[in-house]
Structure formats: structure tokens, C-alpha cells
N, C-alpha and C positions, 0 to 999 in steps of 0.2 A: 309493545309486542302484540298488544291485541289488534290493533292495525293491520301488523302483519297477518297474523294466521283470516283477517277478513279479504284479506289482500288474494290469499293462495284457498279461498275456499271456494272459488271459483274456476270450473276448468277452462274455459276461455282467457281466465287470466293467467292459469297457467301453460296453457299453453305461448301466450303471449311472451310469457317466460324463458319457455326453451326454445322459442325461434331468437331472443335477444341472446342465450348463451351462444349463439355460433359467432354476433355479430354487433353491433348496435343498431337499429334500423330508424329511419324517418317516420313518424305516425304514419304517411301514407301509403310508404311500403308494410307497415303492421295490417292496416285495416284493411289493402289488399289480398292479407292472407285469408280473410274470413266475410264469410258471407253474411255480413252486418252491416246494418246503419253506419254510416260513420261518427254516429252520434254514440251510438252502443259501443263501439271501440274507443272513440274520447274518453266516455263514460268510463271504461274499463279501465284507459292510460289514468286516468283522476284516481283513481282506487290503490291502482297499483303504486302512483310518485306519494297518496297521501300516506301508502305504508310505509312509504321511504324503501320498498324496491327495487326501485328505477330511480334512475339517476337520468334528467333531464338538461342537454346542454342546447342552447338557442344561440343555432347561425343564421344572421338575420330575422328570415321570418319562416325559417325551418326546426322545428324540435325533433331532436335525434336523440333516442332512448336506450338506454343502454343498462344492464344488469346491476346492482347494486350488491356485490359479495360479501363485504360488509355484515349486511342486515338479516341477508341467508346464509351468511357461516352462525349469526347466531340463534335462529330459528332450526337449525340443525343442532346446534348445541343441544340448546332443550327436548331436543325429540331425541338425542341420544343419551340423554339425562335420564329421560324417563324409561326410556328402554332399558336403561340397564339396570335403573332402580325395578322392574319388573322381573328381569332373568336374575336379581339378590333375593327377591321376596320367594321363587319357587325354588 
């Protein structure tokens, strides 16, 4: 879990985030989106697949990335765990 929340404590990587919610995209349409190295958006895709994020399928010699629902139903869990443990306490 702590993966995770290193995963999404970057806005770059979350934004990388809500452009895969519409779709799955090829690294090189991601790092098309942003005005970075393509080392810095590797960088960011390594961060994101180490927190188990992304979900990475290889056709051929293409990686195409796609959301991991999964892993952020249960990084929502916890944050609506603690929220609601917040609105008991007042």
C-alpha cells in the first residue's frame, strides 16, 4: 500500500492516471502528453507499474498501459475508512 500512495503523490503521475481512465495508451502516446524527457515519463511509468497501478500488457515491442482498478478501489477504501472514522470522532 505504501507503493501505492508514492505512486499517486505525484501530479504528473496522476495525471498519467486520468488520461489512462478514458483508455489504455502506449508509453509513447503517454509521454506525448507532457513536456518531458522521455526518460522522466519512463521514470514515472516504473513508479506507477512498481505500485501495481498500471497494469502493463507487451505486444511485441509495444507496452500499452492501462489503469489497475483493482489497486485504486482499495486505496479508496482506505481514504474512505479514514474519513469516516473522522466525521465519528466529531
Amino acid at each position: 500500500m505504501i507503493s501505492a500512495w508514492k505512486g499517486l503523490s505525484d501530479p504528473t503521475r496522476r495525471e498519467i492516471l486520468q488520461l489512462l481512465k478514458g483508455r489504455p495508451h502506449t508509453a509513447g502516446e503517454i509521454a506525448d502528453q507532457f513536456s518531458l524527457s522521455a526518460a522522466t515519463v519512463s521514470h514515472h511509468l516504473s513508479v506507477l507499474k512498481g505500485a501495481k497501478l498500471v497494469n502493463v500488457d507487451r505486444r511485441r515491442q509495444t507496452l500499452i498501459y492501462s489503469l489497475n482498478t483493482a489497486v485504486l478501489q482499495d486505496v479508496l477504501s482506505v481514504i474512505l475508512a479514514l474519513t469516516a472514522s473522522e466525521r465519528r470522532k466529531k
